[in-house]
C-alpha positions as CSV (number, residue, x, y, z in Angstrom):
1,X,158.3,143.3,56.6
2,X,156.2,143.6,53.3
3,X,155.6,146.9,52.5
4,X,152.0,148.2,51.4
5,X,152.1,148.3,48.1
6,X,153.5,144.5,48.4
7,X,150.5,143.4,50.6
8,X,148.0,145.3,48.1
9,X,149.7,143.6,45.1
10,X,149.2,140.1,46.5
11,X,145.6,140.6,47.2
12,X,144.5,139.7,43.7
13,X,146.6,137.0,43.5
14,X,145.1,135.9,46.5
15,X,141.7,136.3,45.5
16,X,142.2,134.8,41.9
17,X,143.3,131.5,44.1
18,X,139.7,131.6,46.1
19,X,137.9,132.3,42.6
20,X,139.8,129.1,41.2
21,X,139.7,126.9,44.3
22,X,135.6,128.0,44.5
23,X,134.7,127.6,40.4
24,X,136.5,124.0,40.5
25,X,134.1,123.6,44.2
26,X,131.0,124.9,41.9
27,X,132.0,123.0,39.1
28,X,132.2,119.4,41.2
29,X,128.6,120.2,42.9
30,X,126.8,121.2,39.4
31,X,128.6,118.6,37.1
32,X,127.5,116.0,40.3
33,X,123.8,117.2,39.6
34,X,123.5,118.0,35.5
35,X,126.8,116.6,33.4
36,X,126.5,118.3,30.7
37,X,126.1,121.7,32.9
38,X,127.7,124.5,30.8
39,X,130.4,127.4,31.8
40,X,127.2,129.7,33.0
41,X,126.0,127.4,35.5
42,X,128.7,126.6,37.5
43,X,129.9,130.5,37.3
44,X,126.3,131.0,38.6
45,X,126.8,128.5,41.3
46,X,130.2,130.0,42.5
47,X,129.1,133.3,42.6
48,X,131.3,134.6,40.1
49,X,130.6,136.1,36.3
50,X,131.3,133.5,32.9
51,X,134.2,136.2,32.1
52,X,135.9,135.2,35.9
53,X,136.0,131.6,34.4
54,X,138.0,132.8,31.2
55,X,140.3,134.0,33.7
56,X,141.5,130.7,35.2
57,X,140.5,128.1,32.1
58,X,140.5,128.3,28.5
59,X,136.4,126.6,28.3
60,X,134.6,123.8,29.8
61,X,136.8,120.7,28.8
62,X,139.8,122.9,30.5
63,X,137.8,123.2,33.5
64,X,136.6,119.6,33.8
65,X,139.9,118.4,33.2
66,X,141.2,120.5,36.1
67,X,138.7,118.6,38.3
68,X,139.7,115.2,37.1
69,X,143.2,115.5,38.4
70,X,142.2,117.5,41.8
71,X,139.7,114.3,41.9
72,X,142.2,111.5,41.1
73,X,144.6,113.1,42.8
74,X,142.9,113.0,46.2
75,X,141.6,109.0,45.5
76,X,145.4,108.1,44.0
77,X,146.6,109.7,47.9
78,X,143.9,107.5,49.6
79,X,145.0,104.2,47.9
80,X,148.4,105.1,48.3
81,X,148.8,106.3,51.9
82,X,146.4,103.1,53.0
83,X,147.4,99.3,54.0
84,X,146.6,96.7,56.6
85,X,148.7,93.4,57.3
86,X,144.6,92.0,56.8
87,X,144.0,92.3,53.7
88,X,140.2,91.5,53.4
89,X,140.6,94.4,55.9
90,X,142.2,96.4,53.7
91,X,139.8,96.5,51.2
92,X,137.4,96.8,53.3
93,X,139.2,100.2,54.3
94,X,139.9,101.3,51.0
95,X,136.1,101.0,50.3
96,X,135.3,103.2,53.4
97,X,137.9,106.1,52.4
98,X,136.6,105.9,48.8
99,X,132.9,106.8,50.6
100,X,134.6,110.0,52.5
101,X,135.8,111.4,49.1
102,X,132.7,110.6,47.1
103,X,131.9,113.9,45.9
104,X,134.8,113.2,43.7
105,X,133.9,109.5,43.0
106,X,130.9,110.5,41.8
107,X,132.3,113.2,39.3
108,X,134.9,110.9,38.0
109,X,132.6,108.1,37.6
110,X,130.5,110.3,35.6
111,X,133.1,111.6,33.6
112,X,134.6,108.4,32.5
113,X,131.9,107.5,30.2
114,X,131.9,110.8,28.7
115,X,133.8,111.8,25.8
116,X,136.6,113.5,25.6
117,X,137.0,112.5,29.5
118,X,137.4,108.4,28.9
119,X,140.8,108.0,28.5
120,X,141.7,111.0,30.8
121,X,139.8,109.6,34.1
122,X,141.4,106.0,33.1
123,X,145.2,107.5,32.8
124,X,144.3,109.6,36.1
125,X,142.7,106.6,38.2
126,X,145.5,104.2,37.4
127,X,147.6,104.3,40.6
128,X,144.0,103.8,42.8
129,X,143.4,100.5,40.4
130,X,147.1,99.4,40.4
131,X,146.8,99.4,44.8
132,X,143.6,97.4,44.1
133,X,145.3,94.7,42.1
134,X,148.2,94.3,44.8
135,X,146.1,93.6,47.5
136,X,143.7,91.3,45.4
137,X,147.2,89.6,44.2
138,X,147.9,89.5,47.8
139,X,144.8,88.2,49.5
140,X,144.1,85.8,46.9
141,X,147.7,84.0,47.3
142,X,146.9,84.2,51.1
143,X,143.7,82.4,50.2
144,X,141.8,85.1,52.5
145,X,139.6,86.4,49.5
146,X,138.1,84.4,46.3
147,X,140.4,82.6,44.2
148,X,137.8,81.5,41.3
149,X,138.8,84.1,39.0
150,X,141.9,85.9,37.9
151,X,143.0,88.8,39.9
152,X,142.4,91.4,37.2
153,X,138.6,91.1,36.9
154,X,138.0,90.8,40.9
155,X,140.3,94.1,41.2
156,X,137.6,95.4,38.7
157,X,134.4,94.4,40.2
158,X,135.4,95.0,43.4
159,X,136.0,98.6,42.4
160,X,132.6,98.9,40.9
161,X,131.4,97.4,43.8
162,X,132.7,100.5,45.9
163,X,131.6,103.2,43.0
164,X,128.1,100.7,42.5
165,X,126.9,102.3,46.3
166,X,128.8,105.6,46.2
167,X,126.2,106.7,43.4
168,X,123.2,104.8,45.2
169,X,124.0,107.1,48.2
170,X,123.1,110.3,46.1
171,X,119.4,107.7,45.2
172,X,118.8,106.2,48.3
173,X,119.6,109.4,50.7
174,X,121.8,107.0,53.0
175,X,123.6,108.9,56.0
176,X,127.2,109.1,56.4
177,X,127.1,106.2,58.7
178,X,124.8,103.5,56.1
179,X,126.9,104.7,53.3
180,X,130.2,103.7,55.6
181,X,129.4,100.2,56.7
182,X,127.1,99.4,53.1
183,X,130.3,100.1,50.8
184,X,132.3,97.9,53.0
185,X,129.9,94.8,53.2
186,X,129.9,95.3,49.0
187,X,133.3,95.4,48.7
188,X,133.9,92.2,50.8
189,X,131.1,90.3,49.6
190,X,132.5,90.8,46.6
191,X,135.8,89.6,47.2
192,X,134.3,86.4,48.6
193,X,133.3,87.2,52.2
194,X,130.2,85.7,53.0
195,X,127.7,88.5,54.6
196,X,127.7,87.8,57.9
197,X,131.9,87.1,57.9
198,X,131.9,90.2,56.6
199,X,129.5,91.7,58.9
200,X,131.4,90.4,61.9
201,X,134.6,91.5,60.2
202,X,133.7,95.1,59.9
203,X,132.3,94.8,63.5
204,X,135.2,93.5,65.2
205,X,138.4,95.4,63.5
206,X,138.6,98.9,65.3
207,X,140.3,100.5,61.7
208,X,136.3,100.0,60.3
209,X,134.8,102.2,62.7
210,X,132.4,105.0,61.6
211,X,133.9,108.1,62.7
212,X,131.7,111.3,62.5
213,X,132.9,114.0,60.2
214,X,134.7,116.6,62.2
215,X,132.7,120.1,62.3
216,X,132.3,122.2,59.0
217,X,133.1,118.8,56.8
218,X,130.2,118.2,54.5
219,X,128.5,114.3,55.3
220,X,126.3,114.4,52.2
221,X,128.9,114.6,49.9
222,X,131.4,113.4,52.3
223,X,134.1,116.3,51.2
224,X,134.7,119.6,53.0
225,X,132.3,121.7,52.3
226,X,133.6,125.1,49.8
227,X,134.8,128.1,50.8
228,X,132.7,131.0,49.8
229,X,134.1,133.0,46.7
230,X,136.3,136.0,46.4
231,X,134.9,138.9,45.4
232,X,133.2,138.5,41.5
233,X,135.1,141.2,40.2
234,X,138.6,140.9,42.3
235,X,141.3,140.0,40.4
236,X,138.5,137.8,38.1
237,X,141.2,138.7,35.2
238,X,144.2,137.0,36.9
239,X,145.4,133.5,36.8
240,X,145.9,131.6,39.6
């Protein structure tokens, strides 16, 4: 059994792991708002001093780079982890798991016209556009989606499709639900569906359906909403 000196020792560790988990929560939500947001903002908006930030990243591009991967990581899992024998239905899948996670679509969309972020967000996104080829590859030599261009530039604009009405969602105020079923319809019509096929498709398949974020998961941004903060000045020295 830990002793308590142990347990008191692994309190600021613990705490240094909220601080980092809630500036990289902060820093998502204020770089989603104002991109060019600076280190005193998003301390601000976690509750924690500039000097806690220090403690966890070097400066700004560290911290923003820290989000890219916890972003692409979390999109790269989605693509992976998904599939459907379907494939029109597959995309139409991916698009709706991309709207659940578009706090981070959002970011990483922002960040990849940014410099020095371009060639980071690319090299991080690659496995998500590789699983986007495949099943355009697929569905195009199954003659189930549009074979009038190469595989490469659908793959493309079918994933600016789904990124095209995850940042209209932030304009247009759509609910969880509208925001669901809309990046679907865009991400079939794109691949060739006409609307209403792809209307009846999204109707019919049981995989499509809009499920209601379970309780204490943010729907506006369509992440988990972020745990409040350790204490400022707890273990704000210590690296995570």
């Amino acid at each position: 059994m830990p002793t308590i000196t142990e347990e008191v020792r692994r309190a600021p560790r613990r705490d240094a792991a909220a601080n980092r988990e809630a500036l990289l929560a902060a820093a998502s939500a204020t770089l989603n708002e104002h991109p060019d947001a600076g280190l005193e903002a998003i301390a601000s908006a976690a509750g924690l001093s500039r000097r806690a930030v220090y403690g966890h990243f070097a400066g700004r591009d560290e911290l923003i780079a820290a989000l890219i991967a916890s972003g692409a990581t979390r999109l790269n899992d989605i693509a992976a982890t998904l599939d459907h024998p379907h494939t029109p239905t597959a995309i139409a899948l991916l698009g709706a798991r991309l709207w659940h996670a578009v706090e981070h679509v959002q970011l990483l969309a922002a960040m990849a016209v940014r410099e020095p972020h371009v060639d980071q967000v690319a090299a991080a996104l690659a496995p998500v556009r590789e699983r986007v080829g495949e099943l355009v590859t697929r569905g195009i030599d199954e003659g189930a989606l549009r074979g009038d261009m190469n595989p490469q530039t659908l793959a493309r604009l079918i994933e600016r499709a789904a990124i095209a009405v995850l940042l209209e969602a932030s304009v247009a105020r759509l609910d969880d639900a509208e925001g669901h079923r809309l990046v679907m319809l865009s991400v079939l019509g794109t691949a060739g569906l006409g609307w209403r096929e792809a209307g009846a498709l999204i109707d019919a398949a049981p995989e499509l359906a809009y499920c209601p974020a379970p309780a204490g998961v943010g729907t506006t941004a369509g992440a988990p909403t972020a745990a409040a903060p350790a204490d400022a000045e707890t273990g704000e020295e210590a690296r995570a």
